[in-house]
C-alpha positions in Angstrom: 23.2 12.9 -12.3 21.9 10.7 -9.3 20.6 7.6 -10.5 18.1 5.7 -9.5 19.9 2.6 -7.1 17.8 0.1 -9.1 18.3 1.6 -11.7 21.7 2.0 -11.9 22.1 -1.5 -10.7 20.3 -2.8 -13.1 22.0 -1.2 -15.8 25.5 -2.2 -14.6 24.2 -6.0 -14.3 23.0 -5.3 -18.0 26.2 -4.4 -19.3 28.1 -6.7 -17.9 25.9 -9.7 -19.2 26.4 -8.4 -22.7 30.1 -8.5 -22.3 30.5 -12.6 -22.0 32.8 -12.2 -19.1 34.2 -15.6 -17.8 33.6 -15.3 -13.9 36.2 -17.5 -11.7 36.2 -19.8 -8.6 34.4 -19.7 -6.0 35.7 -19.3 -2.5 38.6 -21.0 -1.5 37.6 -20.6 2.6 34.5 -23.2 2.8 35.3 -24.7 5.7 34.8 -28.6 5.7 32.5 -30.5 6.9 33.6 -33.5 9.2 30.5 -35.1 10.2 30.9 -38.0 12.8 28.5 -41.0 12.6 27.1 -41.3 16.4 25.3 -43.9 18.2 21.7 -43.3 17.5 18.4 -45.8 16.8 17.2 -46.8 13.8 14.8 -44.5 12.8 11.5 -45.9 10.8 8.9 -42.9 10.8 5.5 -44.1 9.4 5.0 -43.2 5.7 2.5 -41.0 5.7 3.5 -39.5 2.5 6.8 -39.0 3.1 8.2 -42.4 1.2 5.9 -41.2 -1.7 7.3 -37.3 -1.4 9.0 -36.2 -5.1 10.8 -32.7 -3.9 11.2 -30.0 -6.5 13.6 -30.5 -9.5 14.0 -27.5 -11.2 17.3 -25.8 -11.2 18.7 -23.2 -9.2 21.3 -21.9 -11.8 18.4 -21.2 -14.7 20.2 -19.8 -17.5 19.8 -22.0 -19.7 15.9 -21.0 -20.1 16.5 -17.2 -19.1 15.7 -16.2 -22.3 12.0 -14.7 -23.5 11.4 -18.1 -25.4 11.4 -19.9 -22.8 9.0 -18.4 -20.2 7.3 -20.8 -19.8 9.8 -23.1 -18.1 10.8 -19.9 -15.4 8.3 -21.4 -12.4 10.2 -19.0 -10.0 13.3 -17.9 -11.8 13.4 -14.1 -12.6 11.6 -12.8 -9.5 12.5 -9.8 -7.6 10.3 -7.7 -5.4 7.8 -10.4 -5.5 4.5 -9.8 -3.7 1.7 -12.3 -3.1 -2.1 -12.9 -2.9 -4.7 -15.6 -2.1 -7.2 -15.0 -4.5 -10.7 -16.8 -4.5 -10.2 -19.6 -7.3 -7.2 -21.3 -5.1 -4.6 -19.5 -6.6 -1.9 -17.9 -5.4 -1.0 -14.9 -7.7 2.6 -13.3 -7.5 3.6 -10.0 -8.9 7.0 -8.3 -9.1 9.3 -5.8 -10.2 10.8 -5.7 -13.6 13.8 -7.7 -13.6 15.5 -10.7 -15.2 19.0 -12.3 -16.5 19.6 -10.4 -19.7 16.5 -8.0 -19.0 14.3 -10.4 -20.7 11.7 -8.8 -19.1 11.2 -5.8 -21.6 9.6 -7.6 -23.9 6.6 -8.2 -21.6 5.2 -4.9 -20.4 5.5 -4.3 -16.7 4.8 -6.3 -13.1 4.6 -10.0 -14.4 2.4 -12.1 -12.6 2.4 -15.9 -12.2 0.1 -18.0 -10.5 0.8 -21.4 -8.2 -1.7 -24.0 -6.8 0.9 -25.1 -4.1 3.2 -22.4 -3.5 6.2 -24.4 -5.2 4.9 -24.7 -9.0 4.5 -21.6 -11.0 2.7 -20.7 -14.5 4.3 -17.7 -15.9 0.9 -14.9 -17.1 3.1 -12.5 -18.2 3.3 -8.3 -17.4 -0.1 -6.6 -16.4 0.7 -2.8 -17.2 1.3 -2.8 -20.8 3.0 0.9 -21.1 3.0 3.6 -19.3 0.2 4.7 -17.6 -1.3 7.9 -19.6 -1.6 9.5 -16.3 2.1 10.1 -15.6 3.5 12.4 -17.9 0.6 15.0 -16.8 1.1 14.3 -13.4 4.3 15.4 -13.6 4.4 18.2 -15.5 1.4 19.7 -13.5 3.8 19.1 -10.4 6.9 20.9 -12.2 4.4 23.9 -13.6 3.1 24.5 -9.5 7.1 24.6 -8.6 7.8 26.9 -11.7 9.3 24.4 -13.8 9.6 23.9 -17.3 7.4 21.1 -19.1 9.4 18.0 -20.1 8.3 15.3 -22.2 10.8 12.2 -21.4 11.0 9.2 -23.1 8.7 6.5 -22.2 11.3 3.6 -21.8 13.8 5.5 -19.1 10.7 5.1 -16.6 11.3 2.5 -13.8 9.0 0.4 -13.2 9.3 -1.1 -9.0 8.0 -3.2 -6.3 4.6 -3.5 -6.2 1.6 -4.4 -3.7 -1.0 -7.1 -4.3 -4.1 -7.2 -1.9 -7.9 -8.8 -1.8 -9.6 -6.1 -0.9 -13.1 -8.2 -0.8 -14.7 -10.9 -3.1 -14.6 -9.2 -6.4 -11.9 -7.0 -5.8 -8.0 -6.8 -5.9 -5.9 -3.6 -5.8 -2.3 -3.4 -7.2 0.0 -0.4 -5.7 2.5 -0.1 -7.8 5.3 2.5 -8.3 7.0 4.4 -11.1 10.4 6.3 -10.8 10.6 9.4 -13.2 13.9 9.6 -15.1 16.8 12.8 -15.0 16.5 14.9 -12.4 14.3 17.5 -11.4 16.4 20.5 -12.9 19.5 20.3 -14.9 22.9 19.5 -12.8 23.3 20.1 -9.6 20.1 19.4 -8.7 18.3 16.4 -7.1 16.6 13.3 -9.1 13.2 13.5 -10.2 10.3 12.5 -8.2 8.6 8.9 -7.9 4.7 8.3 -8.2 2.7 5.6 -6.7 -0.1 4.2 -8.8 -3.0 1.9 -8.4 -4.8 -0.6 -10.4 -7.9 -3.0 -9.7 -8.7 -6.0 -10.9 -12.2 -8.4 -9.8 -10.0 -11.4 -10.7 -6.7 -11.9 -11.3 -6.6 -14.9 -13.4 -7.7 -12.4 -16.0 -4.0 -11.3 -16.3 -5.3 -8.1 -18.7 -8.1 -7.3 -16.1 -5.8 -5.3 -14.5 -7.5 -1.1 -14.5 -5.3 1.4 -13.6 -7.3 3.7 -11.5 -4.5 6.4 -11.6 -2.3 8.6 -9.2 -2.3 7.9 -5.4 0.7 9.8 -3.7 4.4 11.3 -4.9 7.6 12.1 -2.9 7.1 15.0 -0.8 10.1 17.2 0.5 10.5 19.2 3.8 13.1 21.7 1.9 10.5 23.7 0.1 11.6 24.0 -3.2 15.7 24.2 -2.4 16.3 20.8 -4.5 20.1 22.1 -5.8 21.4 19.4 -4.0 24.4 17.4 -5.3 24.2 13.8 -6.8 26.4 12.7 -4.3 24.9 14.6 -1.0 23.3 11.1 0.4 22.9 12.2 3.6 20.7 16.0 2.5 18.9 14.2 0.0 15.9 16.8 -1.0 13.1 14.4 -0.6 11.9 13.2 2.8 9.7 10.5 1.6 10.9 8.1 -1.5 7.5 7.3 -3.4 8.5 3.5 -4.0 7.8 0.5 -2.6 3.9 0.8 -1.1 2.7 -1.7 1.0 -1.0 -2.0 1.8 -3.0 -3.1 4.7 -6.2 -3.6 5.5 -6.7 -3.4 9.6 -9.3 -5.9 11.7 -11.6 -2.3 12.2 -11.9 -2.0 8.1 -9.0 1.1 8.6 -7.2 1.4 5.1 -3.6 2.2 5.4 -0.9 2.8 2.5 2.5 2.8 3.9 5.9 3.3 1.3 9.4 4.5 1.2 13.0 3.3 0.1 16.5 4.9 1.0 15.5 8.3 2.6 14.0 9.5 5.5 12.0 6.2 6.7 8.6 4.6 5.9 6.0 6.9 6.6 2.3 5.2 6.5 -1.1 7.5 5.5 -4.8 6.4 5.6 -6.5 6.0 2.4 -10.1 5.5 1.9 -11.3 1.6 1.7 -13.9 2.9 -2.0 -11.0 4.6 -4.1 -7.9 2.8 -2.0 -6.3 6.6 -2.6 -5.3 9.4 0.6 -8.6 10.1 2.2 -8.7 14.4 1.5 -7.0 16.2 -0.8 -3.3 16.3 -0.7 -1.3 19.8 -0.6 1.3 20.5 -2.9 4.3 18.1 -2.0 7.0 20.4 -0.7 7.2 22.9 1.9 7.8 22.6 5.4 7.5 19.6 7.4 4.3 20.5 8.5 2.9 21.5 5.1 3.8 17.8 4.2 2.3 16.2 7.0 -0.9 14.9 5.2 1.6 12.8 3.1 2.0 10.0 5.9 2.8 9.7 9.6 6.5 8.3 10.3 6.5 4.4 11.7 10.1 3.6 11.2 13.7 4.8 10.4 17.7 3.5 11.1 18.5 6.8 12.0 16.3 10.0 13.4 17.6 13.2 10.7 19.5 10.9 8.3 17.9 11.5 5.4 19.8 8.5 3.6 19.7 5.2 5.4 20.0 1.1 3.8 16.1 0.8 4.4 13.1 -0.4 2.4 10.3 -2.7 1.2 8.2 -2.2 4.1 5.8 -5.1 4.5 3.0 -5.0 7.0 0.9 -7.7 8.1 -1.8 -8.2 11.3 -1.7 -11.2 12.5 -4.7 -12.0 14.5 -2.7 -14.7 17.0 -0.3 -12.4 18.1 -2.2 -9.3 18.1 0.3 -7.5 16.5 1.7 -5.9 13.4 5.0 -6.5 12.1 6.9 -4.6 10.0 9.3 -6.6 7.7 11.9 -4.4 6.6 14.8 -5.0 3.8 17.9 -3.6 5.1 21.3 -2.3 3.0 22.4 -2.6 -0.4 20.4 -5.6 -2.8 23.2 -6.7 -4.6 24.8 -9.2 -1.8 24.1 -7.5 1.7 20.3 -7.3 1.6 18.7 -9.0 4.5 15.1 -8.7 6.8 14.4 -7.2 9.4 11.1 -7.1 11.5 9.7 -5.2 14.3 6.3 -5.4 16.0 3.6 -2.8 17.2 -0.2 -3.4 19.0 -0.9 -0.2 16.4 -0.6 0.3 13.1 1.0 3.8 12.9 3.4 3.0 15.7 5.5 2.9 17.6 7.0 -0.1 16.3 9.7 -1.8 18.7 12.4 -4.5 17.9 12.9 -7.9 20.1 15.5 -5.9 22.0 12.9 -2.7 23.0 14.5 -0.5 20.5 12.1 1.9 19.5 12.5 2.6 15.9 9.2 4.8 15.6 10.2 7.8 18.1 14.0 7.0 18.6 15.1 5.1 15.3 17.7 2.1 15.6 18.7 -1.0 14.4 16.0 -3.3 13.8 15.9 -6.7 15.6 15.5 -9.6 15.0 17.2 -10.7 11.7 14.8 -13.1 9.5 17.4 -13.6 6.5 20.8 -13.4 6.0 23.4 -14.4 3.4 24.5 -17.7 4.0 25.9 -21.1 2.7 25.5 -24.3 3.7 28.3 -26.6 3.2 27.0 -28.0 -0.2 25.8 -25.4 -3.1 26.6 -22.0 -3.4 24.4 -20.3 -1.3 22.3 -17.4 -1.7 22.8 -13.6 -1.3 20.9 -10.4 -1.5 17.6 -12.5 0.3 15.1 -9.6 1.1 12.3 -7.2 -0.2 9.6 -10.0 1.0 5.8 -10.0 1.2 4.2 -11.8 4.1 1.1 -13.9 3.4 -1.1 -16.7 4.9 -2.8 -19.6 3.5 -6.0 -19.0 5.8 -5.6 -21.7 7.5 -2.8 -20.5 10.2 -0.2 -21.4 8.0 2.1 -18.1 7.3 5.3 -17.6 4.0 7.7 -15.6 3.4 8.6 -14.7 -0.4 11.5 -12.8 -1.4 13.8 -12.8 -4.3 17.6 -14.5 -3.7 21.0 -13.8 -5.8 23.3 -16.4 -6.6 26.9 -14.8 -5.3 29.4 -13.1 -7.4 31.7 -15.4 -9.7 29.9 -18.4 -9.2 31.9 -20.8 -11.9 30.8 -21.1 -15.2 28.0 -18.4 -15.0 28.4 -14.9 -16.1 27.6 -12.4 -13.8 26.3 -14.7 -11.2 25.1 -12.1 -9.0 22.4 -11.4 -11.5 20.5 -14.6 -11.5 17.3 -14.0 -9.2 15.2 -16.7 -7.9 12.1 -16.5 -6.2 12.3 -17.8 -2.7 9.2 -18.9 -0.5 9.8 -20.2 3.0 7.8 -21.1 5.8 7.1 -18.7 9.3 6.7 -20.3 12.0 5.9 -17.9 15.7 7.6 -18.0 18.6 6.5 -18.5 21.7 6.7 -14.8 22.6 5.2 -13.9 19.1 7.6 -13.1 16.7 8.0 -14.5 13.2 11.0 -17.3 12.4 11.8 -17.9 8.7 13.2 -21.2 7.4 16.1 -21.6 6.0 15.3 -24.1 3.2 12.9 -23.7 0.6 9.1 -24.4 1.2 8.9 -27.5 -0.7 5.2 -29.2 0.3 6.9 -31.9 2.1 4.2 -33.9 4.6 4.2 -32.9 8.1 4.7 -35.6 9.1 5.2 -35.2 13.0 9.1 -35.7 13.9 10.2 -37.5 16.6 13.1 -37.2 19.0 14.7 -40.2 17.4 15.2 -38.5 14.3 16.8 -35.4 15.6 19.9 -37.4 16.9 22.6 -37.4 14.1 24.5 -34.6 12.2 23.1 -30.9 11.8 24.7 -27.8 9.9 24.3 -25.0 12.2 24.2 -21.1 11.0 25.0 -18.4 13.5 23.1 -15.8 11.0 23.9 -12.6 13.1 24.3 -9.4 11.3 27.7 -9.5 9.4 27.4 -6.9 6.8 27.5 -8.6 3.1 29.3 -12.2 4.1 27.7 -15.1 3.8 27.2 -16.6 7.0 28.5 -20.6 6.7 27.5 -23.5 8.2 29.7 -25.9 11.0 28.4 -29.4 12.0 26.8 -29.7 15.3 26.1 -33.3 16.7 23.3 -34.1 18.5 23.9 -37.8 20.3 21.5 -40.1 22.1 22.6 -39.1 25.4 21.1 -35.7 25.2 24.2 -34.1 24.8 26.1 -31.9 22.3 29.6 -33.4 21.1 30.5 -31.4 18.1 30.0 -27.7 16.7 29.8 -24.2 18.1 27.6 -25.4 21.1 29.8 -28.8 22.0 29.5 -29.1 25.3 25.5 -28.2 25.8 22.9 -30.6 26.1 19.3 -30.3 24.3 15.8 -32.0 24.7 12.9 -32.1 22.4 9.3 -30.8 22.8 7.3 -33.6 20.5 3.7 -31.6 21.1 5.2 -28.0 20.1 7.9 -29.6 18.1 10.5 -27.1 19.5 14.3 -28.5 20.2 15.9 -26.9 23.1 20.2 -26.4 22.2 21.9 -25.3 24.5 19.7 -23.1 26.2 17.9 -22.0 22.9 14.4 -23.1 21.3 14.9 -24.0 17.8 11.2 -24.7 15.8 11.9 -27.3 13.7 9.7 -28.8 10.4 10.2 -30.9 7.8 11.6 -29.0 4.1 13.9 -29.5 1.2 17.5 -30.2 1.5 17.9 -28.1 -1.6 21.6 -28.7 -1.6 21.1 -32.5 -1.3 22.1 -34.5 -4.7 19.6 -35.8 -5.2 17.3 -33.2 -3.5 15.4 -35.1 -0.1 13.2 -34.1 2.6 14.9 -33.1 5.7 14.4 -31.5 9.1 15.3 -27.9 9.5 15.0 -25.6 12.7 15.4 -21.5 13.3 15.8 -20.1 16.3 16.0 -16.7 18.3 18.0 -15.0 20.9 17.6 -11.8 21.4 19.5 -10.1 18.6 20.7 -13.7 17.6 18.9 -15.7 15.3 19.8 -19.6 14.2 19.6 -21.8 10.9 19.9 -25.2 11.0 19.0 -28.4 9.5 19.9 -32.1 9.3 22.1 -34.0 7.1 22.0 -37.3 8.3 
């Protein structure tokens, strides 16, 4: 029987915590940083709250308060699919998947939410969806009778419970997507997994934690195949479903348009109109299988790897509109969540398409890799770096100021912590746009720290530098690059190279390439300190960076 990949996932990481396994080194290949001390002037930036600035000092490795007990002590730990709203009190409210070290999280219902002031402290409120919605079972069954199916009553605890959406819909008003994954498969073996179902609840505000309404059934997983779903558990690539009812994303456009796009590890990401009163398909649905024309009215196709591969490392499609730009961008996690996962965005002027990467592919009518990379695995030369950084939401503060939150994995057989790979953190960073309008994500932590304005004084000195193309689940590293006085480059990758420094846009030029640099947290700093960090793009290319003295 086909399991679900989250599912199974989660299952194996379960097992293997139960099993007190003792995990061993780390890697033996870190390559060592050599950092030269250049000439360079003494740097004395005004205070400005930066002498006064405390940076965050809760741990990264957070088993110790895993547990139930302590939940109130989590702030960000345990977070995966994590989506994010700005709700009218000040707060921001975060919502997730079930998941935690030790699967905690069953003891809590279902899509926990937690609320922050300043994006980098969080009060744990505990799950919103108690049990399963009473709507479900029917649902299903009513589904299986119109395909000639047999009733089946499973038990309530083999549902999955994934990914949700969080959105403002207007004062008064907040709609949760959410998505429930039905357990076996749809008809003894030999046959393909059961169906998915997307949900909605409403809430008018969300600091009301049990406010939450469910408003019932939106959409399922509809197939092309008609009802041939004797597929085997193993047949990836002829999966029976053409859309994967998982992972919704929900956006309202500038013209009030209401649009509901989803899909996981099938076909691609198709996106449907839904009304703005009931937030559900506008029309009635037909039955979800037949031909692909039959199953049109489930959703228009935006996106996908590959044109006729009905089994492609693609999901968590998150689409914003941001008003600068005039554009929409698709963030997209790509391959396996365990250690490979990484983002992905492309951009459209439309929100059904065609979407089109930085290199012109277009992944709406031709499919393709998607371009530019966002995250990556990766290391710096302290720490242990993170893996498995994707499945973001995308949210702004109002005031031009744009995140990224995601969850991140420690890697596998970190010392002295079993089954490493299963400690999740919730990761926000800061976006900052290019020149040419695409989205750059930090590499360090958003942390609060001033903004203060940097000067080219302080860029001189030592950097770690991250080439973060695609390498498919490594951990890109870090090498030092020296910046000296002279303008020139005399250490690293790009030794050789000369750079300058835009003060007004606060862009560094190296070696040919704009890097937008800020002030965050050198996480990996003991004791943890403000720093300055750049990204940068080329093409298909995309740069991490940040100063280490």
């Amino acid at each position: 029987m086909k399991l679900n990949k989250y599912l199974l996932y989660s299952i194996l990481m379960l097992a293997a915590c139960s099993m007190n396994v003792s995990c061993s080194g780390g890697d033996d290949d870190d390559p060592t940083v050599e950092p030269i001390t250049p000439d360079k002037p003494e740097v004395k930036p005004e205070n400005n709250g930066l002498e006064d600035y405390v940076p965050p000092t809760y741990a990264d490795n957070y088993t110790s308060i895993s547990s139930w007990s302590k939940r109130s002590q989590w702030n960000l730990a345990n977070v995966h699919d994590p989506t994010v709203v700005l709700a009218e009190d000040g707060y921001y409210y975060m919502y997730q998947t079930d998941a935690s070290y030790g699967n905690e999280h069953t003891k809590g219902g279902h899509f926990h939410g937690r609320r922050s002031k300043d994006l980098v402290n969080w009060e744990y409120l505990g799950g919103t969806m108690k049990s399963l919605p009473d709507w479900v079972i029917p649902k299903l069954n009513e589904i299986r009778k119109e395909m000639g199916l047999p009733e089946v009553n499973p038990n309530k605890n083999d549902f999955g419970y994934w990914a949700p959406c969080v959105r403002k819909v207007k004062n008064g008003l907040y709609r949760m997507y959410y998505s429930i994954v039905c357990p076996g498969t749809i008809n003894g073996n030999g046959t393909w997994s059961e169906r998915a179902f997307i949900g909605l609840m409403e809430n008018t505000d969300p600091s009301n934690n049990n406010g939450w309404v469910d408003k019932g059934y939106v959409i399922t997983n509809a197939s092309d195949k008609g009802l041939n779903f004797k597929v085997a558990a193993n047949d990836w690539a002829n999966c029976y479903f053409r859309w994967n009812a998982i992972d919704p994303c929900y956006i309202i456009t500038p013209e009030g348009k209401h649009w509901l796009v989803y899909g996981s590890w099938h076909s691609g990401f198709p996106a449907i109109e839904v009304s703005a009163e009931t937030g559900k398909p506008i029309g009635t649905l037909p039955n979800p299988w037949g031909t692909v024309k039959e199953i049109a009215p489930y959703g228009k196709l935006i996106a996908t790897r590959q044109m006729g591969n009905r089994w492609q490392g693609s999901e968590g499609p998150e689409v914003i509109y941001n008003p600068s730009t005039g554009y929409y961008y698709l963030f997209v996690a790509y391959d396996a969540l365990d250690v490979p996962y990484n983002t992905r965005v492309v951009r459209s002027k439309n929100i059904d398409g065609p979407y089109v990467g930085i290199d012109g592919t277009d992944v709406t009518n031709k499919g393709g890799e998607m371009y530019p990379i966002l995250t990556h695995p990766y290391k710096f030369s302290k720490g242990d770096g993170w893996v498995g950084i994707s499945h973001c939401c995308v949210f702004d503060d109002g005031k031009g100021n744009w995140y990224y939150a995601s969850q991140a994995r420690f890697p596998a057989n970190v010392p002295g912590i079993n089954v490493s790979n299963a400690i999740m953190m919730g990761h926000v960073r800061s976006i900052r746009w290019t020149e040419d309008g695409w989205p750059v994500v930090m590499p360090e932590r958003y942390g609060a720290v001033p903004q203060v304005a940097i000067t080219e004084a302080e860029l001189v000195g030592n950097w770690e530098h991250i080439d973060l193309s695609y390498d498919y689940g490594k951990q890109k590293r870090s090498n030092v690059m020296t910046l000296g006085a002279d303008h020139k480059i005399t250490t690293g990758t790009w030794k050789g190279g000369t750079w300058s420094y835009d003060a007004t846009k606060q862009i560094l030029t190296a070696n040919g390439v704009k890097l937008y640099i800020q002030r965050e947290v050198d996480w990996e700093a003991n004791p943890r300190k403000h720093t300055i960090v750049y990204v940068g793009l080329n093409n298909q290319k995309t740069y991490w960076g940040k100063k280490v003295d």
